[in-house]
Structure formats: structure tokens, C-alpha cells
N, C-alpha and C positions, 0 to 999 in steps of 0.2 A: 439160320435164324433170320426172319425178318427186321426190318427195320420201318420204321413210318420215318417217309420223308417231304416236307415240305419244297415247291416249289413254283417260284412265279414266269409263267407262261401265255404268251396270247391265245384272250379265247377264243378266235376264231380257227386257231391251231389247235385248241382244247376239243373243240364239238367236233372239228376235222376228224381227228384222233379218237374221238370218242365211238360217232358212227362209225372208223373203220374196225374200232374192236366189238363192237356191235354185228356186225355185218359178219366177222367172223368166227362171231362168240367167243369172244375170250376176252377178259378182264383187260382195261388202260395199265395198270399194274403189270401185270403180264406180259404185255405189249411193250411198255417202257423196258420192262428188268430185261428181256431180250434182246431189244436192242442195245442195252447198254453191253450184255452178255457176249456180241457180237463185235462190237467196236473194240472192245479188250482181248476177244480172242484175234483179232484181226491185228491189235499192237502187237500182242503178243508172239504171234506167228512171223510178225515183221525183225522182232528183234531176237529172235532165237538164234544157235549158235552158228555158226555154219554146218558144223555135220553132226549135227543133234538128225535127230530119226525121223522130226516133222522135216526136213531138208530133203531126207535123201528118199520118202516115201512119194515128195511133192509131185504129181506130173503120172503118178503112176496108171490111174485112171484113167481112163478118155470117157468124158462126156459129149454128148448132142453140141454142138455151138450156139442150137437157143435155148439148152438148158437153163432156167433161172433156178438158181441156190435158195436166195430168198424164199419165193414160193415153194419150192419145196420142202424147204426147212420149215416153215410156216404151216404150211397142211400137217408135216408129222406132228408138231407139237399140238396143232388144234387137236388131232385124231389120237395122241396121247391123252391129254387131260381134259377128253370131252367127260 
């Protein structure tokens, strides 16, 4: 369920933000709830237990060393809710 939330922000961080969700079609709303989506998963993942399953699955992967996360997480959600 959404919510409408009010917030006071500089506008020049506003238009910033604005043309970047512009630029990659996708809603400031969309843009915001993601990254907030991000920062929680990222507390979240910090304070897990020691050998909860996100622990012991962590590493298992090898990525590229210039893989960016961001951008790719970025493209699939644009490529999901175009």
C-alpha cells in the first residue's frame, strides 16, 4: 500500500533528481522508494545473524571487479516496469 509523503528538499537536488528519473523513465517516487528500498536492505544485511543463510551464501558469486550493482539493478527495474 502506498502512502503520500511529504518532504522538504533542495530544489536544485529536486530538478537534479527529476531529469535523472526523466532520463531513465521512471517516476521521482520510484526513484526515492528504491533507494530507500536499498539503504534498508543494506542495514538489514549488516545486522543479520552470523549464520543466517544471507552469511553463509555471501561471496558465493564472483562478479566482473567493474561490475556496478547499482546500474544493474537500475536497468532491471526500468526493463521490469517499462
Amino acid at each position: 500500500m502506498n502512502t503520500k509523503l511529504t518532504l522538504n528538499i533542495n530544489k536544485e537536488i529536486i530538478r537534479r533528481a527529476k531529469d535523472y528519473a526523466k532520463e531513465h523513465n521512471i517516476s521521482l517516487s520510484f526513484l526515492i522508494e528504491n533507494y530507500l528500498q536499498k539503504i534498508i536492505s543494506d542495514y538489514t544485511s549488516e545486522v543479520a545473524p552470523k549464520g543466517s543463510i544471507v552469511k553463509e551464501l555471501s561471496g558465493i558469486i564472483k562478479l566482473d571487479s567493474d561490475f556496478n550493482y547499482q546500474e544493474d539493478h537500475m536497468d532491471y527495474l526500468t526493463k521490469k516496469y517499462k
